[in-house]
C-alpha positions in Angstrom: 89.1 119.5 82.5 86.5 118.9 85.7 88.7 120.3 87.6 88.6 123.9 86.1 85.1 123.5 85.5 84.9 123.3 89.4 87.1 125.3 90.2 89.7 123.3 91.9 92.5 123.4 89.8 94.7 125.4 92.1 93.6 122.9 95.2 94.7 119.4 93.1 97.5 117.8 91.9 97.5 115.3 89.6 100.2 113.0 89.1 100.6 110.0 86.6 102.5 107.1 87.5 103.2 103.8 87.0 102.4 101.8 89.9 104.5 103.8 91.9 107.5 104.4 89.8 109.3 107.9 90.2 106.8 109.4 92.5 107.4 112.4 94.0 108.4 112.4 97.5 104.9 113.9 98.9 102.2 112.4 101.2 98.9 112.9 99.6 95.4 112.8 101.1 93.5 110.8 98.4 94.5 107.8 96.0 92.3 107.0 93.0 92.6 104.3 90.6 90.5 102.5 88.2 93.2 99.6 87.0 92.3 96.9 85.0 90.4 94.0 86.7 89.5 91.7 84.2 90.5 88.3 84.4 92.5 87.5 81.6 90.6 84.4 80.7 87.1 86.5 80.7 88.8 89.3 78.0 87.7 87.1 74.8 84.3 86.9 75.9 83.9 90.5 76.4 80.9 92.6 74.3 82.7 93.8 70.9 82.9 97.9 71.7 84.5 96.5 75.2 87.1 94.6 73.3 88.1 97.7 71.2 89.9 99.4 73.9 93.6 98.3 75.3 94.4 95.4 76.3 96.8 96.6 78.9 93.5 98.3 80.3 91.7 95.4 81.1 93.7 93.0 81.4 94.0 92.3 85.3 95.9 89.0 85.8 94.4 85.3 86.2 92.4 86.6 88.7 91.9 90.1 88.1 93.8 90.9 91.3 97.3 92.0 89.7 96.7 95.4 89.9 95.0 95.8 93.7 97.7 93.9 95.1 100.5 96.3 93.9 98.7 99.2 95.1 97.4 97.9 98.3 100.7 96.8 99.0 102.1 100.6 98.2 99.5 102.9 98.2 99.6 103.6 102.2 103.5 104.4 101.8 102.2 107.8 99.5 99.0 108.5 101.6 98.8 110.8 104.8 97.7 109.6 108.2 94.1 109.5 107.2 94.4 109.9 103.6 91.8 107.8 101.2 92.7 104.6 98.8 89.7 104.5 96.1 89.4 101.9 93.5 87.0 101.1 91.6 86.4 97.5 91.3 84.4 94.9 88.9 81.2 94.2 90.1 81.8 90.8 91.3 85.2 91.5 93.3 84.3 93.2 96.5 85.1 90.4 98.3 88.3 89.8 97.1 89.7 93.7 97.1 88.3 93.9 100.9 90.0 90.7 101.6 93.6 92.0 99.9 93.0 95.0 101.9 91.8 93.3 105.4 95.3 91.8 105.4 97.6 95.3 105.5 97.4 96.5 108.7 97.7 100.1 107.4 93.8 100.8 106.5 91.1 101.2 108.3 87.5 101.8 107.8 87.2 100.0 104.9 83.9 100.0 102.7 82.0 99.8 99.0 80.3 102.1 97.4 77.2 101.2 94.4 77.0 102.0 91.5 74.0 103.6 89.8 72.9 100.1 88.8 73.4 99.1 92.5 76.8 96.9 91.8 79.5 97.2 94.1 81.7 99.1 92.2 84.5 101.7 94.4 86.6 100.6 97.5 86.9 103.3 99.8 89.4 102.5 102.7 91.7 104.6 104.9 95.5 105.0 106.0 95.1 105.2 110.0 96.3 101.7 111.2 
């Protein structure tokens, strides 16, 4: 696991959800998803090793937006006063996510971070507003 390799086991907790459901009753300081965010139209056309993982991984909804809206719309509720929301994103909806989060008066600070390839790939926004 990374984080016994790094030596921040005792400093983390990790906890597995289901958008939201039977979450402890904690404030956290950082938020991380990577939730499916393809659109369901695109997932035939996908490259044959992508097609061979879960659906229910990729699929993101018509317009690949199922997912961020459920956490946008919850994430802040779990997040300290200056606690981080991080998801990672498809390269082509940065836009979109920044939009979805523009709207929730909760976050502040709001920006994207490339990739190695220099696609827009995380959403890094804040719990302050």
């Amino acid at each position: 696991m990374n984080a016994e390799r790094n030596m921040v086991k005792d400093k983390i907790v990790f906890v597995e959800s289901n958008m939201f459901n039977d979450m402890p009753n904690i404030k956290y300081d950082i938020i991380v998803s990577n939730p499916p965010y393809i659109k369901t139209s695109v997932l035939k056309t996908l490259e044959e090793d992508v097609k061979k993982e879960p659906v229910i991984a990729l699929d993101g909804g018509y317009d690949g937006l199922k997912f961020y809206r459920e956490i946008i719309d919850n994430a802040y509720r779990f997040l300290k006063f200056g606690g981080y929301l991080c998801l990672e994103i498809g390269y082509d909806q940065k836009e979109e996510v920044m939009n979805l989060i523009s709207k929730k008066e909760q976050y502040i600070n709001t920006y994207c971070l490339k990739d190695l390839c220099d696609n827009d790939r995380v959403i890094v926004t804040k719990v302050g507003g």
